[in-house]
Residue frames as a rotation matrix with the C-alpha (Angstrom) as fourth column:
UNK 1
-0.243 0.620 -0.746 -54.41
0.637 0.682 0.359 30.78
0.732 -0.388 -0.560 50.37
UNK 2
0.454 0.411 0.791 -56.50
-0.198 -0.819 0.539 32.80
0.869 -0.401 -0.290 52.73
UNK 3
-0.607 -0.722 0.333 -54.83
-0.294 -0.185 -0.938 33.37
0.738 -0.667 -0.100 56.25
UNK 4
-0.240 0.456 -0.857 -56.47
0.820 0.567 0.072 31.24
0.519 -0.686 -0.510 59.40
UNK 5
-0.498 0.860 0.115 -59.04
0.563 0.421 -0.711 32.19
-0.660 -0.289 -0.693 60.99
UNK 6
-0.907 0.387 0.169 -60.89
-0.070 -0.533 0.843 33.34
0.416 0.752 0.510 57.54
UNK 7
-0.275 0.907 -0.319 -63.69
0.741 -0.011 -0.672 34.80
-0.613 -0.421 -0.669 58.24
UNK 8
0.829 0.407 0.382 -65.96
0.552 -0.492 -0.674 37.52
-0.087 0.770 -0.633 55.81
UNK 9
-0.491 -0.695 -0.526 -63.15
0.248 -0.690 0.680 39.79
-0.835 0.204 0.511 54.00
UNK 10
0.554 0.494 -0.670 -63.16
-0.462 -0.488 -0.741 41.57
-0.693 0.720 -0.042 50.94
UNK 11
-0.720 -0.347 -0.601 -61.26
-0.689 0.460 0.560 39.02
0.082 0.817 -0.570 48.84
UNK 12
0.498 0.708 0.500 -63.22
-0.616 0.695 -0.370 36.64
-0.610 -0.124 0.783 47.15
UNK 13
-0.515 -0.747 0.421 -62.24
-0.582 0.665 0.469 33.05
-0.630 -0.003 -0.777 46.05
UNK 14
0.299 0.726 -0.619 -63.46
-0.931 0.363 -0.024 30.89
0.207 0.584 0.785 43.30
UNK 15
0.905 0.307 0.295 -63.38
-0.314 0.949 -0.024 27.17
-0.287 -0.071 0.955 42.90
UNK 16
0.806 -0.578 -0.127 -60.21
0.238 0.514 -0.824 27.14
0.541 0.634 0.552 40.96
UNK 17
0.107 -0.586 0.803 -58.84
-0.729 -0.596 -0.338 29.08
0.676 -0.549 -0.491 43.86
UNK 18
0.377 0.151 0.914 -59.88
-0.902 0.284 0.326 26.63
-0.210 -0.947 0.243 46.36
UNK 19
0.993 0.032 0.111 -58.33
-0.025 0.998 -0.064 24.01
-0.113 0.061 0.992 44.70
UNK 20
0.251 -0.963 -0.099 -55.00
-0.061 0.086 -0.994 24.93
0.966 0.256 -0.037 44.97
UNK 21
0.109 0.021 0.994 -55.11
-0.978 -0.177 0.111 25.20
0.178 -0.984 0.001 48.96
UNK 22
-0.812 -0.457 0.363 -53.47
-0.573 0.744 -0.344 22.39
-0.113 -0.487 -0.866 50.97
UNK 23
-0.007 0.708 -0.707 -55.44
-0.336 0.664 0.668 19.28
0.942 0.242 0.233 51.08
UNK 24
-0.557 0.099 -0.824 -54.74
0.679 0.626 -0.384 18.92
0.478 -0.774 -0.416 54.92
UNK 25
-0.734 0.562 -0.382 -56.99
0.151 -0.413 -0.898 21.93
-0.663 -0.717 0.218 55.95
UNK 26
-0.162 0.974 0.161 -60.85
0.987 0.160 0.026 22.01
-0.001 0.163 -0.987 55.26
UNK 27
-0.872 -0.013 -0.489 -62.60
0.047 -0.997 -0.056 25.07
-0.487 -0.071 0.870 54.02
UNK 28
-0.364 0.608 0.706 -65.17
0.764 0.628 -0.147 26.16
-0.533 0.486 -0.693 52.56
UNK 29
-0.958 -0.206 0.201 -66.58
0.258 -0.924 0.284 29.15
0.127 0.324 0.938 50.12
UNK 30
-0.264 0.947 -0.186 -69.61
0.713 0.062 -0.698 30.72
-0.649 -0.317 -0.692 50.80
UNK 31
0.909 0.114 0.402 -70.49
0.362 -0.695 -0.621 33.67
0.209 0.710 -0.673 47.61
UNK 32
0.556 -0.823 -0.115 -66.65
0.136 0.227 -0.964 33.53
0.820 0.520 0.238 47.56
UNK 33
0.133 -0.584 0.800 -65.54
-0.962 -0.270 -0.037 34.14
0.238 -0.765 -0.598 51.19
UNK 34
-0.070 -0.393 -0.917 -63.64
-0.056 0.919 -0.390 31.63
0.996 0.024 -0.086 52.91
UNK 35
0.392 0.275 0.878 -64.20
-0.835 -0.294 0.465 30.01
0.386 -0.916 0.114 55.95
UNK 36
-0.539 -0.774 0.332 -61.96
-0.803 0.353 -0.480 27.89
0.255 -0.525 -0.812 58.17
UNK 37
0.264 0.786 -0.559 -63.55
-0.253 0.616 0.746 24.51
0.931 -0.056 0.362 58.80
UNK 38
0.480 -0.017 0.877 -63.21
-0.826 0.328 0.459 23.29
-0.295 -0.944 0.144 62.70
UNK 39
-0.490 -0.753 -0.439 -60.07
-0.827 0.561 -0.038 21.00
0.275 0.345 -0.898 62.58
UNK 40
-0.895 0.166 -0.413 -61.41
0.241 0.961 -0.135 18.26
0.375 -0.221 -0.900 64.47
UNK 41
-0.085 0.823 0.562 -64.79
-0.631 -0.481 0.609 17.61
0.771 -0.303 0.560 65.86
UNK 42
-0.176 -0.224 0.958 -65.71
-0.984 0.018 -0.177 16.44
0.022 -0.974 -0.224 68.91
UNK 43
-0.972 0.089 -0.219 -66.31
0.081 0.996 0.042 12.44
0.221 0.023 -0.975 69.38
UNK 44
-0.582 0.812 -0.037 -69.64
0.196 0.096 -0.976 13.43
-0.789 -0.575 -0.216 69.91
UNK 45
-0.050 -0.139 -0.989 -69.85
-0.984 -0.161 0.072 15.31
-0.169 0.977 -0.129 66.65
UNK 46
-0.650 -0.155 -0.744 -69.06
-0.730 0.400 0.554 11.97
0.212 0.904 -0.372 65.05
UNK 47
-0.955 0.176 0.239 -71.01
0.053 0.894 -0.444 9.82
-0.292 -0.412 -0.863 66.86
UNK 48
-0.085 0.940 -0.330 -74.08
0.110 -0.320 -0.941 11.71
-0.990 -0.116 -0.076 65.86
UNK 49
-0.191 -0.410 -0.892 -72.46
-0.979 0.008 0.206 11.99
-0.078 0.912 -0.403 62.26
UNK 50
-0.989 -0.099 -0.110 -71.76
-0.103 0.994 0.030 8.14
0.106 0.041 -0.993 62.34
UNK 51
-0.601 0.761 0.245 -75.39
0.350 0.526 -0.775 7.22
-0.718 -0.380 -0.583 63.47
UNK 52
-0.084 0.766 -0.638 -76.98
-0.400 -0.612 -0.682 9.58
-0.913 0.198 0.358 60.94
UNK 53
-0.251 -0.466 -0.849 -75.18
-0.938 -0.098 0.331 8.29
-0.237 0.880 -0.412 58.35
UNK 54
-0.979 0.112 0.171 -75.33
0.114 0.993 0.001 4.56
-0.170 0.020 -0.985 59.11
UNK 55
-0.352 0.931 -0.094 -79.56
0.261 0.001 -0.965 5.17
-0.899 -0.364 -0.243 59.33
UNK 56
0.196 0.111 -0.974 -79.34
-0.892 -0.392 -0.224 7.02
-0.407 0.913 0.022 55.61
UNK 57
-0.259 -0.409 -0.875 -77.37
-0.961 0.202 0.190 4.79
0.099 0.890 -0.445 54.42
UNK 58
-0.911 0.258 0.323 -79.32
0.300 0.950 0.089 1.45
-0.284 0.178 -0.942 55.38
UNK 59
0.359 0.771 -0.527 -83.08
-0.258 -0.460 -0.849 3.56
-0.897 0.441 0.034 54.25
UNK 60
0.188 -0.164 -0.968 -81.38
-0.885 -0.456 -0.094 4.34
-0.427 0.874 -0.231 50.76
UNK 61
-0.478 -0.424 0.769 -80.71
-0.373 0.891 0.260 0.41
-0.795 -0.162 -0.584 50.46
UNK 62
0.118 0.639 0.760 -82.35
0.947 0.159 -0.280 -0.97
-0.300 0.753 -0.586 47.05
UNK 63
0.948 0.291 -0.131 -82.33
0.126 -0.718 -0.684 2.77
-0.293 0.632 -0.717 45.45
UNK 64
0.164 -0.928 0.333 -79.87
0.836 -0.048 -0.546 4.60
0.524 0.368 0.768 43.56
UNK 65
0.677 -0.300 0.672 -79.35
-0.122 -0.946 -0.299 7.33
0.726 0.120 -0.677 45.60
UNK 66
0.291 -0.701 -0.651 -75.88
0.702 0.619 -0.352 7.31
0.650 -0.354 0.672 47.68
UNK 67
0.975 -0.137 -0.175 -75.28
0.005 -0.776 0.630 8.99
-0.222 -0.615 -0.756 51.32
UNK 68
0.214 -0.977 -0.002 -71.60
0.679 0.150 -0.719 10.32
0.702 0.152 0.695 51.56
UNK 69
0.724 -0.153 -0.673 -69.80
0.689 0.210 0.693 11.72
0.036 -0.966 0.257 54.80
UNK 70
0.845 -0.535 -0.016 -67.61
-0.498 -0.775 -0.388 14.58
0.196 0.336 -0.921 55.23
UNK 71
-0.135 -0.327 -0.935 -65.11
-0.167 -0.923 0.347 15.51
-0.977 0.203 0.070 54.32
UNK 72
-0.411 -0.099 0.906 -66.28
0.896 0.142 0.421 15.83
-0.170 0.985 0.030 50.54
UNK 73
-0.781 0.022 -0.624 -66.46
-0.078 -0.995 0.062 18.94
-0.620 0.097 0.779 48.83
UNK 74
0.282 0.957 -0.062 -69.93
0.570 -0.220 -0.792 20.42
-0.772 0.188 -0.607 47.15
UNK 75
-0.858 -0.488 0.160 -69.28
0.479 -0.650 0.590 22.50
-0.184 0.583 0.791 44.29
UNK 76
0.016 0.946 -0.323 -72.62
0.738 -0.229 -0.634 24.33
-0.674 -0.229 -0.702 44.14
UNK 77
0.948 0.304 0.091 -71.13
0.245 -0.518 -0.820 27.12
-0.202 0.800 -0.565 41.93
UNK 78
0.530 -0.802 0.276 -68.02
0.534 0.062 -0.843 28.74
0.659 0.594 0.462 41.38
UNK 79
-0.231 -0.262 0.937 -67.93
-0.659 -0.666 -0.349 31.32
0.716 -0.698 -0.018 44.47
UNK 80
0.551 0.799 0.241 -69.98
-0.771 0.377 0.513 28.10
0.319 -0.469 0.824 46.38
UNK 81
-0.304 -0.400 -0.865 -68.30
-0.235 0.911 -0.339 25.24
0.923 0.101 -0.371 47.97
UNK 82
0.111 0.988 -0.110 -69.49
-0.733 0.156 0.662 22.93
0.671 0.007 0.741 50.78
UNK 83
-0.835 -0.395 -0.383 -68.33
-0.184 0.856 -0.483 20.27
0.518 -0.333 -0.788 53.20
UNK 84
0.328 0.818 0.473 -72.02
-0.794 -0.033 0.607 19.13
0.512 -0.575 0.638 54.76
UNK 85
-0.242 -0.374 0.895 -71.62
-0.915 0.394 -0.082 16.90
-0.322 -0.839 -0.438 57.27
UNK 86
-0.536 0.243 0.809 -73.77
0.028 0.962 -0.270 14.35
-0.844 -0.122 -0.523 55.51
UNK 87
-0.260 0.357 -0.897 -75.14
-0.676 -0.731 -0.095 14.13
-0.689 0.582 0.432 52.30
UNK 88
0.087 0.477 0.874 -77.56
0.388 0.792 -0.471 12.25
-0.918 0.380 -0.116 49.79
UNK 89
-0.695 -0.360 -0.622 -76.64
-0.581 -0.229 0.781 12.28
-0.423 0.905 -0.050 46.28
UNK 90
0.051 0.421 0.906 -79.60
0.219 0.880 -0.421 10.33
-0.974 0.220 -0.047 43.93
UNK 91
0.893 -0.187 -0.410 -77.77
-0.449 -0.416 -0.790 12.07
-0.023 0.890 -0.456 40.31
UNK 92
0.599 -0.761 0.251 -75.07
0.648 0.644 0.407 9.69
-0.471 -0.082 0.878 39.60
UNK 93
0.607 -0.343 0.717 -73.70
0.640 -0.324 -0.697 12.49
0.471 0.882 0.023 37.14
UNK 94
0.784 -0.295 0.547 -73.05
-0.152 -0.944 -0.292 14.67
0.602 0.146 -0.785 39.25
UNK 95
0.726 -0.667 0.169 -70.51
0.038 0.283 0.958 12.61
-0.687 -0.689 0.231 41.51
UNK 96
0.799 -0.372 -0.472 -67.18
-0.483 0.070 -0.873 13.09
0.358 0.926 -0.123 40.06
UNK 97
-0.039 -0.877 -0.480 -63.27
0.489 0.402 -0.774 11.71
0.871 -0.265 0.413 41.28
UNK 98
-0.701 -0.708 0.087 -62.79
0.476 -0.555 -0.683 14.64
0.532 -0.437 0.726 43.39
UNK 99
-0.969 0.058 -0.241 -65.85
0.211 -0.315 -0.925 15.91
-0.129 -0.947 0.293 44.12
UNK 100
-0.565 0.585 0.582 -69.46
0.729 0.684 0.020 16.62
-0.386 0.435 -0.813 43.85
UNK 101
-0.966 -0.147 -0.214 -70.69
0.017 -0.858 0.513 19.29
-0.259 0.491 0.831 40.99
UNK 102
-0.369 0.912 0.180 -73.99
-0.168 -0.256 0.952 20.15
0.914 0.321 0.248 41.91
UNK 103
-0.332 0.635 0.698 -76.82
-0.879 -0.476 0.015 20.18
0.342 -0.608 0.716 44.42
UNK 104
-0.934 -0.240 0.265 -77.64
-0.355 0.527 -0.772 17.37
0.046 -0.815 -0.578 46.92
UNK 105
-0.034 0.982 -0.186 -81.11
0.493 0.178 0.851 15.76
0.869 -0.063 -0.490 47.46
UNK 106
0.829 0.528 -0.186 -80.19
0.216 0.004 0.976 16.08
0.516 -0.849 -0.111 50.80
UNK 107
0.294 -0.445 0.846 -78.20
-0.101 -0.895 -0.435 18.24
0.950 0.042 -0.308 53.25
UNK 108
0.744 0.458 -0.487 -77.76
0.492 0.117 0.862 17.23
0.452 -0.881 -0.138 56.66
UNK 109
-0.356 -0.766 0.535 -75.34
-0.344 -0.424 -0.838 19.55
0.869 -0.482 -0.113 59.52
UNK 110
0.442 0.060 -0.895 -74.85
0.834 0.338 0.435 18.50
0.329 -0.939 0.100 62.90
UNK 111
0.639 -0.055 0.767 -74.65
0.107 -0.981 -0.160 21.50
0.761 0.185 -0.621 63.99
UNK 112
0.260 -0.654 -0.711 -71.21
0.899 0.432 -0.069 22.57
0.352 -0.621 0.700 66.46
UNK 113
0.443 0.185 -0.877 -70.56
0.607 -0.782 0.141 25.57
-0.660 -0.595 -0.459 68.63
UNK 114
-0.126 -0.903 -0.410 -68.01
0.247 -0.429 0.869 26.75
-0.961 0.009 0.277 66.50
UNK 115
-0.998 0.057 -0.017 -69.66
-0.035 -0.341 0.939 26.88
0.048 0.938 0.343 62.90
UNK 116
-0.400 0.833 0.383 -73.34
0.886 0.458 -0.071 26.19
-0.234 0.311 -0.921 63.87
UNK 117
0.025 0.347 -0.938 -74.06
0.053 -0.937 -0.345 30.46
-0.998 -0.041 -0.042 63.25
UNK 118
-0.510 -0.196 -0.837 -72.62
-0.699 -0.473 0.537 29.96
-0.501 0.859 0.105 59.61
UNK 119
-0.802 0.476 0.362 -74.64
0.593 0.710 0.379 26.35
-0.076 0.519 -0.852 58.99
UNK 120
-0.130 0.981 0.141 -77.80
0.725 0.191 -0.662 28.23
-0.677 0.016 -0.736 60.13
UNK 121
0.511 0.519 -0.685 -77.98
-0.354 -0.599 -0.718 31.51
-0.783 0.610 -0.122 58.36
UNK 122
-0.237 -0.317 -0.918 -75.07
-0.857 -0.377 0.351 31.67
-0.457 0.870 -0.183 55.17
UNK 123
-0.974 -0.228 0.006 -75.17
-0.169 0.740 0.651 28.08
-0.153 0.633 -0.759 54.00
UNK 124
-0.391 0.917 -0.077 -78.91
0.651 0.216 -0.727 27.61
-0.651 -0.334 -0.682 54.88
UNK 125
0.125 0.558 -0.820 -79.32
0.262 -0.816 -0.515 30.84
-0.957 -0.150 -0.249 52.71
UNK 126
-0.610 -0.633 -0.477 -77.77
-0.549 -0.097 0.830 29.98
-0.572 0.768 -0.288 49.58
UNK 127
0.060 0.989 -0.137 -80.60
-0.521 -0.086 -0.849 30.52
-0.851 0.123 0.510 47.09
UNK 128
0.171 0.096 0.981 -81.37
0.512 0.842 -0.172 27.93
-0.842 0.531 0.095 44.39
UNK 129
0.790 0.383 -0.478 -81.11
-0.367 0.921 0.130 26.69
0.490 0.073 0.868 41.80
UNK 130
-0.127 -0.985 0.116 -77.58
-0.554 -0.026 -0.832 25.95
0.823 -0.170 -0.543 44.52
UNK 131
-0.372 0.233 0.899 -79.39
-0.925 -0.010 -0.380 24.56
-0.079 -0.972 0.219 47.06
UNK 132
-0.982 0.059 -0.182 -80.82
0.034 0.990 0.136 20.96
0.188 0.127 -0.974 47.75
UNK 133
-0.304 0.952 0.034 -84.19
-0.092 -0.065 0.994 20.15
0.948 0.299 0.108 48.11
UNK 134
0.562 0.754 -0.340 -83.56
0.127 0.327 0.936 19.60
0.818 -0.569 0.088 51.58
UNK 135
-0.142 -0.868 0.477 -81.70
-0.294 -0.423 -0.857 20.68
0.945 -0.262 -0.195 54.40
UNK 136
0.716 0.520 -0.465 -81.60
0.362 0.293 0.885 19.20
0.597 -0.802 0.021 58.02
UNK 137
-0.566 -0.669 0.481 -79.24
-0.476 -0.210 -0.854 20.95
0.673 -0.712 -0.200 60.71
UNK 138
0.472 0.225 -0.852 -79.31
0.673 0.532 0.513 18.69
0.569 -0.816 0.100 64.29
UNK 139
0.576 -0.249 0.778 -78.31
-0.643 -0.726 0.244 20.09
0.504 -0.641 -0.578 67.55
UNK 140
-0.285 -0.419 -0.862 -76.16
0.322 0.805 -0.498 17.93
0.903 -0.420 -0.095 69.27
UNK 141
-0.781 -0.511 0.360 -76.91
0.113 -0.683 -0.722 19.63
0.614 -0.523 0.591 72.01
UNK 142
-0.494 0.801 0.338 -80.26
-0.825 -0.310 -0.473 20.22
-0.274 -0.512 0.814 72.51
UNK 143
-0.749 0.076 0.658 -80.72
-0.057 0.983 -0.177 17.04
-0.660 -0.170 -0.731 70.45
UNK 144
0.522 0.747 -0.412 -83.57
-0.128 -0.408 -0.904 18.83
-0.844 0.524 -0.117 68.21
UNK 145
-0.542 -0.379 0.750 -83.77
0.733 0.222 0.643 18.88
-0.410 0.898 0.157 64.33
UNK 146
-0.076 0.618 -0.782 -84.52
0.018 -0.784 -0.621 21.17
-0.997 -0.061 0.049 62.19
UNK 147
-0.554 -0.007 0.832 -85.57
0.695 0.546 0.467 20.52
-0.458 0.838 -0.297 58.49
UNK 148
0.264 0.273 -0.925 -86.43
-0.641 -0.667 -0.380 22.98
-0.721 0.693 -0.001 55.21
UNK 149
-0.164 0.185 0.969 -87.34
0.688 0.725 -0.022 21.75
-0.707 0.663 -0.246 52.29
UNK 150
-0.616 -0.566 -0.548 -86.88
-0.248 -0.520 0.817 23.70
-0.748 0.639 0.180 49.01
């Protein structure tokens, strides 16, 4: 398991790697580097999480597509994994036990001092067909959205 704080190295990690790694700490792979998720977030963080979600998930009412909250892992590829803060699924296939194995409709990050450099450029930059059709990153901060569509 990579060594806290992981940040870019020259070892890369696949999927079957990342599944051997404790289940009490969050990570994620970006074209196989690992990065340390932010143990906790702030109660602001969730509150803005919580509201986004609760708004998705009363919109999406009558359809088939289902929001889902972090922590849940993305599998996007094999070097690719994911924890978005929020996230629309409307492929029932691709939801499995453990996690979900494939590309999102929708993407949302609330974006946090401490990872919002790696939401905007690496994850934000991870070129289809890996990507969702949509991506929203919020500021908590400034309160602003920003939205890209695919």
């Amino acid at each position: 398991m990579p060594v806290r704080p992981a940040e870019k190295s020259l070892t890369r990690f696949t999927w079957d790697d990342y599944r051997t790694w404790a289940d009490d700490e969050r990570w994620e792979l970006i074209d196989g580097a690992a990065y340390a998720m932010s143990p906790a977030s702030t109660t602001r963080h969730q509150g803005v999480v919580g509201r986004l979600f609760s708004r998705i998930e009363s919109q999406l009412r009558g359809c088939p597509c289902r929001p889902f909250v972090a922590p849940v892992d993305v599998k996007l590829s094999d070097a690719d994994v994911v924890q978005p803060d929020v996230l629309v699924l409307c492929d029932p296939t691709k939801i499995t036990e453990s996690h979900i194995d494939g590309a999102p409709d929708l993407v949302a990050e609330v974006l946090f001092p401490g990872t919002s450099a790696r939401d905007l450029r690496q994850k934000k930059a991870l070129e289809p067909p890996r990507v969702c059709r949509r991506q929203l990153s919020l500021s908590q901060a400034a309160m602003a959205a920003d939205s890209v569509c695919r």
